[in-house]
Every structure is written in C-alpha cells, then in structure tokens.
N, C-alpha and C positions, 0 to 999 in steps of 0.2 A: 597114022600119027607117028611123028620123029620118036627116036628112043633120043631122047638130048643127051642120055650119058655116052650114046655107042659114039654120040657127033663130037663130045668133049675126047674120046678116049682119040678119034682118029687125027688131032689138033694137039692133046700132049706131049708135051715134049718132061723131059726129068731137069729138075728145079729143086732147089734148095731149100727146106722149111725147119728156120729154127724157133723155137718156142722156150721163153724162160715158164719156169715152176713161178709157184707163188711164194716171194720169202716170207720171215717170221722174223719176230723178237727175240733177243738173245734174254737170259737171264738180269740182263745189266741195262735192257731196254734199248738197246739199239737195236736199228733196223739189217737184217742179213740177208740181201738180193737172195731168189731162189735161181738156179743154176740153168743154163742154158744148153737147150738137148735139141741136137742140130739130124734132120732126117733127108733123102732123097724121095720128095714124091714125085706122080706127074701131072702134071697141070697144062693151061692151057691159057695163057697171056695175050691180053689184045687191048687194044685203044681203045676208051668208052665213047661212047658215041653221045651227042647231044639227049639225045632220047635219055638215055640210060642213066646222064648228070641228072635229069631233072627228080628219077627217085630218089638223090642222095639230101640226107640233111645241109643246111646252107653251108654250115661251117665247116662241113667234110669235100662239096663240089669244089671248092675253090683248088684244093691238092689230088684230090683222087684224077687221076688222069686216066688209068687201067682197070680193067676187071682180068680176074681170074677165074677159073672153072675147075673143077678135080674132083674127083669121087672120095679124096681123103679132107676128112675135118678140117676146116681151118675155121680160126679163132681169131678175134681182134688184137692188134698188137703186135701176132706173128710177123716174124719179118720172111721174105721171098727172097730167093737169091736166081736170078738168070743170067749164067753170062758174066759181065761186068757190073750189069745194075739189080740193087738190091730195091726192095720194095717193101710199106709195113701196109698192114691190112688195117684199115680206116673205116672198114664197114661191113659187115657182114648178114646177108639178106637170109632171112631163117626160111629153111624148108622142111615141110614137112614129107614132101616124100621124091621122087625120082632120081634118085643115087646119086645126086651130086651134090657140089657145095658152092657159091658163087659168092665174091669178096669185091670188095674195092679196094685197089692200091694208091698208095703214094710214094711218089722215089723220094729215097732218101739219100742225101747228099754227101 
C-alpha cells in the first residue's frame, strides 16, 4: 500500500498559508476583523481533474480549479499563496486518518 503522505511530502513544495482569527464585538457593538497570521508550510498544488470536480458541491465546482495536499491543517477560507498566485480554500474533505489534509482552491483575483 502507498504511504500517500511520503507521495505528498516528495511533491511539496513551501507555500504561503494565511489564516484570519475569528473577530468579536467591540463594547459599542461593532464588528472587529480577527487578525491575520501569515505561516510557511509545505504543500503540494495541482489541477483537479474531472474525477475529482465531480466530489465537490455545485456551487464550489464551478471556481475550485486546484487541489492541495500537506500534512499541516488547513481550513476553509484559508488563503494559499504560491509564487504569484494566491488561492482561498473552497472545500475541505475531512479525514480521519493518514497524515494529511486535502482542500480545494480557488484563485483569487
């Protein structure tokens, strides 16, 4: 059997993963963005394939063009940075076990 994380490890490359907190209400009722925490992990970016559209929900297939792979968290919303192109995570297929994390991207403009 593959170890799929040894096959994502030999395919990462280091990539840019910013993640905002969650904000909060001030005393006076406005809303206060939570702060944005910018990390280097490595991951592993590639074109989805037809196959791979057809798990995503309707309204996610139409922008998700990439999948990701990495053995560090990632969460919806995150944005990805490679390069020149940024990318926000649109989907994230929950696992429960083989050391990794798999997302769908969307570039963003």
């Amino acid at each position: 059997m593959i170890d799929v994380a040894l096959a994502i490890d030999g395919e990462a490359v280091n990539v840019s993963l910013t993640r905002n907190a969650a904000g909060h209400y001030d005393d006076d009722g406005n809303w206060v963005p939570g702060s944005a925490t910018t990390s280097t992990i490595r991951a592993a970016i590639q074109p989805a394939s037809g196959r791979q559209l057809e798990d995503l929900p309707d309204g996610i297939r139409n922008e998700a063009r990439w999948l990701v792979w990495s053995r560090t968290e990632i969460r919806l919303d995150d944005e990805i940075t490679h390069g020149a192109s940024s990318y926000r995570v649109m989907h994230v297929w929950p696992r429960a076990d083989g050391g990794f994390h798999r997302a769908a991207l969307g570039l963003l403009k």
